[in-house]
C-alpha positions in Angstrom: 168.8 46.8 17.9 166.6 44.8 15.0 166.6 44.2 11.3 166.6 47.6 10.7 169.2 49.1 12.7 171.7 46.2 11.1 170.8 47.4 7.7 171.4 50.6 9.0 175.1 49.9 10.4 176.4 47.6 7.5 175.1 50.7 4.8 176.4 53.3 6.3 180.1 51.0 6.7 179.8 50.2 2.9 179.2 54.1 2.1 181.1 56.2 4.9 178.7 59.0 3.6 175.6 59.6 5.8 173.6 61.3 2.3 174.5 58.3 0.4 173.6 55.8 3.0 170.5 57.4 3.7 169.5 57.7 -0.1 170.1 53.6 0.1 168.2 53.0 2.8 165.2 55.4 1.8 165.3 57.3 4.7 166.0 60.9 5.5 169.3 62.1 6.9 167.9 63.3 10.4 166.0 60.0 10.7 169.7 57.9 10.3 171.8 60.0 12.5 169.0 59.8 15.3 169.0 56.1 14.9 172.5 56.1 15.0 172.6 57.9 18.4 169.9 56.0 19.8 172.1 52.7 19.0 174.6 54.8 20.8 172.6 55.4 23.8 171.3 51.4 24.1 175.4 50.5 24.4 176.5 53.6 25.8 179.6 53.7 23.5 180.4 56.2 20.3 180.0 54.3 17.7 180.7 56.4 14.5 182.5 59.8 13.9 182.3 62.7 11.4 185.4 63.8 9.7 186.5 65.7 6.5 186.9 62.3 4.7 183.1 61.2 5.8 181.9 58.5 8.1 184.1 57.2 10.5 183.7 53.9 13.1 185.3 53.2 16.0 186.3 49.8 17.3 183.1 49.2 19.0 181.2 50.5 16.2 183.2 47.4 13.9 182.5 45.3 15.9 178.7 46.3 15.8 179.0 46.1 12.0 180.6 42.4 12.1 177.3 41.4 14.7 174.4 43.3 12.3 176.1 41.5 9.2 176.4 37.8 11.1 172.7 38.7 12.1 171.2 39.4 8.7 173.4 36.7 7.0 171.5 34.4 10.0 167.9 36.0 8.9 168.3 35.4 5.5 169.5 31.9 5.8 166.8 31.0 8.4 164.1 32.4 5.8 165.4 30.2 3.0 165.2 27.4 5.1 162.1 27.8 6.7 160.4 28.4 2.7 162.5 25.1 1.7 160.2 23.2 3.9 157.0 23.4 1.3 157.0 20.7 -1.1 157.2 23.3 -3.6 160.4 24.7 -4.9 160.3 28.2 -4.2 162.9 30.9 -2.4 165.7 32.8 -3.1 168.6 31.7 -5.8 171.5 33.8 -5.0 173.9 33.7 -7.9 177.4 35.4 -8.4 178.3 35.0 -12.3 181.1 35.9 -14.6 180.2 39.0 -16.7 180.9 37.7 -19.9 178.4 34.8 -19.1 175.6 37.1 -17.9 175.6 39.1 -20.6 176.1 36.2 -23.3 174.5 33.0 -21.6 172.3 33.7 -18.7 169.0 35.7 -20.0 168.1 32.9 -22.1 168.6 30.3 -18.7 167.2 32.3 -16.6 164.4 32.7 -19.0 163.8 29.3 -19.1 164.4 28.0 -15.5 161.8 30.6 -14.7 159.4 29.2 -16.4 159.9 25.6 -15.4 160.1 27.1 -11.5 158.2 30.8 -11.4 158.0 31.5 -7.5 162.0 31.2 -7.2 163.5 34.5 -7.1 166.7 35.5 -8.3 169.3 37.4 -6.7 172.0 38.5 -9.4 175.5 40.0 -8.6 178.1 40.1 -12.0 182.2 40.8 -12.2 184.9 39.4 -12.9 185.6 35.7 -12.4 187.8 36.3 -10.1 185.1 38.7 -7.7 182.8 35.9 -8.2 185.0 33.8 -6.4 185.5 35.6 -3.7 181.8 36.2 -3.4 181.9 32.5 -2.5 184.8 32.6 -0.1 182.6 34.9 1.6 179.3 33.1 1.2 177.4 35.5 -0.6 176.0 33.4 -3.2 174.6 29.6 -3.5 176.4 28.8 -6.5 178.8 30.8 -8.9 179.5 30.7 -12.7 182.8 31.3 -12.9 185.4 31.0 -15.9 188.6 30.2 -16.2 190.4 28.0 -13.6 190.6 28.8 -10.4 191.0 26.7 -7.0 188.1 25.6 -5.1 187.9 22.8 -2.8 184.1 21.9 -2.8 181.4 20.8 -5.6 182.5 22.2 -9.0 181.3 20.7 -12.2 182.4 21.8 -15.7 179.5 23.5 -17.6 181.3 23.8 -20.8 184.5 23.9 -22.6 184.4 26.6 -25.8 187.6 27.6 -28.0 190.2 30.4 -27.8 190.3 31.9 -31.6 191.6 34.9 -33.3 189.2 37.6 -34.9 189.5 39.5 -38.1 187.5 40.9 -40.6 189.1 39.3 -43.1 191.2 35.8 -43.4 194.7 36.2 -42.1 197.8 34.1 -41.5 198.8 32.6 -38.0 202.5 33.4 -38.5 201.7 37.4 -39.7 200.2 38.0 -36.0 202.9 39.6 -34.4 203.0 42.5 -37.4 199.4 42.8 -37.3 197.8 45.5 -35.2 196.0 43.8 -32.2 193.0 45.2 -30.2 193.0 44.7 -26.6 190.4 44.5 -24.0 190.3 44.4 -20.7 189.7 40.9 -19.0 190.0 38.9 -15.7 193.6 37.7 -15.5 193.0 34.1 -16.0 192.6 35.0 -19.8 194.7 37.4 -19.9 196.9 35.0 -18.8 196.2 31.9 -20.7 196.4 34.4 -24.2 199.7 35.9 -22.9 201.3 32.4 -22.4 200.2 30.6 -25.7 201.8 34.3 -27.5 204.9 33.8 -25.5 205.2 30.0 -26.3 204.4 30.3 -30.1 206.1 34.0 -30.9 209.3 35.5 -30.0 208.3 38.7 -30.4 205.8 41.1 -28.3 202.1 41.8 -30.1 202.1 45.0 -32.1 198.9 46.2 -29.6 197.3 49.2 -31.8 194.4 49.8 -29.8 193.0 49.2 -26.0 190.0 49.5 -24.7 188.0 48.8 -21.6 185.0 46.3 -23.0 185.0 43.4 -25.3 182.1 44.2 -27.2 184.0 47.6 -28.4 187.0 45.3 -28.6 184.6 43.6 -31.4 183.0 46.6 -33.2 186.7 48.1 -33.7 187.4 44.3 -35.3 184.4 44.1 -37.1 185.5 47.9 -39.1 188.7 46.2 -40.0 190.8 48.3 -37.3 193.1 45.2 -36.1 192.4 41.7 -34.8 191.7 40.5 -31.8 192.1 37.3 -29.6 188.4 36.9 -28.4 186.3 33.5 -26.7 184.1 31.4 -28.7 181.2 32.9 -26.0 181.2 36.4 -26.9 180.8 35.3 -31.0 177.6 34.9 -33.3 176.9 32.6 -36.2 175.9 35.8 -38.3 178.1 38.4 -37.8 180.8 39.0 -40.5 184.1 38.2 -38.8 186.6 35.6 -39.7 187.4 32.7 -37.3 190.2 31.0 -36.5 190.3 28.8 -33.3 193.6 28.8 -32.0 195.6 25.2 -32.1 198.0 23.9 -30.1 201.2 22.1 -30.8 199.7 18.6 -29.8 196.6 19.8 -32.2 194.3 20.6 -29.1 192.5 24.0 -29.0 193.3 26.5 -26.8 190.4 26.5 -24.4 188.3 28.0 -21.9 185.9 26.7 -19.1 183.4 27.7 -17.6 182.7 26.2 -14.3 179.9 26.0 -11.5 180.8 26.5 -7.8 178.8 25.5 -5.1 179.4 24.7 -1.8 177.5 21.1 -0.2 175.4 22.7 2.3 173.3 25.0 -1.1 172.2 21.9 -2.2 169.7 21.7 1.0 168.2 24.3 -0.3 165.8 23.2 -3.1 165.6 25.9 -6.0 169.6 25.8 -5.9 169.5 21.7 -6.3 166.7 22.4 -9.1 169.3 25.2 -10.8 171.9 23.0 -10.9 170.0 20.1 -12.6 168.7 22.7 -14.7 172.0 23.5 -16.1 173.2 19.8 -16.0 170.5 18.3 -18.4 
């Protein structure tokens, strides 16, 4: 087996679908499945099967999959290191970030890091904050951007802190909320669940939800044409669009908040263009 045949193994798991893995890999379909049997032939064991719900592995053929993952995880860490050792900071940044930040934040970052450091390349992977942090369970990222609070027992420093407010198109009263129509959006659950508990705390009544939909930024446009208000973070809000603002406040006159964290583990910051990205976003 080599680099190949792992890519090969750990596709065709992720897919189950010889076509698909095959249109991945940028190879043909007769050139995987020989592959496949030749790997086959070196251990003398089946190690995948064809049935009517696709692509199939045995035990041994797991097992396979585990070794060609450990082995490319090895590669790639052994590559980072060995480019770490210039004096220049160059290499691979492998960041996992929170959607809403990537799409509100990070161009403009990136943009400038970039510029301060241009033979670092980045390698980008979005979701949910909650994805992200999983990503770093499983060690496939240097650092994450993740918002909201969530447990993590290494390095974590607090990038920013921005306010929880409600969103209309015109000026409205905290106590008509509950008999206002609402537009909802789907979120990770560590809003979802810091809006639901303030509601519960402050109302006794459930939110009269008019409208749901599956992105903020429609969640926005529907707020924006007067069709309900919404509970939105500061983030996702600009200086000139024509929406009223109203940060929420708590009962011991704090603001409802939401941060935005970076995870890292120790061992990323031996890697140079990660220590440079962190600084980067500390100054």
């Amino acid at each position: 087996m080599d680099e190949k045949d792992w890519h090969i193994l750990t596709t065709l798991y992720e897919e189950k679908n010889i076509t698909k893995a095959a249109g991945r890999l940028y190879i043909s379909q007769p050139a995987l499945t020989y592959r496949i049997q030749q790997m086959e032939k070196e251990f003398d064991s089946k190690i995948v099967s064809r049935g009517k719900k696709g692509v199939e592995f045995t035990v041994k053929g797991e097992f396979l999959v585990q070794y060609a993952q450990n082995m490319i995880d090895q590669l790639r860490k052994t590559k980072e290191e060995i480019l770490n050792m210039d004096n220049t900071i160059k290499g691979t940044l492998r960041l996992a970030v929170s959607g809403l930040f990537a799409r509100y934040e990070l161009p403009s970052l990136l943009k400038e890091f970039l510029s301060i450091y241009p033979e670092v390349e980045v390698n980008l992977k979005t979701g949910w904050s909650s994805d992200i942090h999983q990503m770093l369970q499983k060690e496939e990222s240097h650092l994450g951007i993740v918002r909201g609070d969530y447990s993590w027992k290494e390095n974590k420093i607090l990038l920013r802190e921005e306010k929880i407010c409600i969103a209309s198109s015109k000026k409205i009263a905290f106590d008509e909320l509950p008999y206002l129509p609402r537009v909802n959006y789907q979120t990770d659950h560590s809003l979802k669940n810091t809006i639901e508990n303030w509601w519960q705390e402050t109302y006794s009544v459930p939110p009269m939800i008019s409208m749901e939909v599956d992105r903020l930024d429609t969640c926005k446009e529907l707020v924006l044409n007067g069709l309900g208000y919404a509970i939105l973070p500061e983030i996702c809000i600009k200086n000139d669009e024509d929406l009223y603002i109203a940060p929420i406040v708590l009962d011991d006159n704090k603001y409802l908040l939401r941060n935005t964290w970076i995870f890292y583990r120790d061992t990323a910051l031996e890697l140079a263009q990660v220590k440079a990205f962190i600084d980067f976003l500390n100054d």
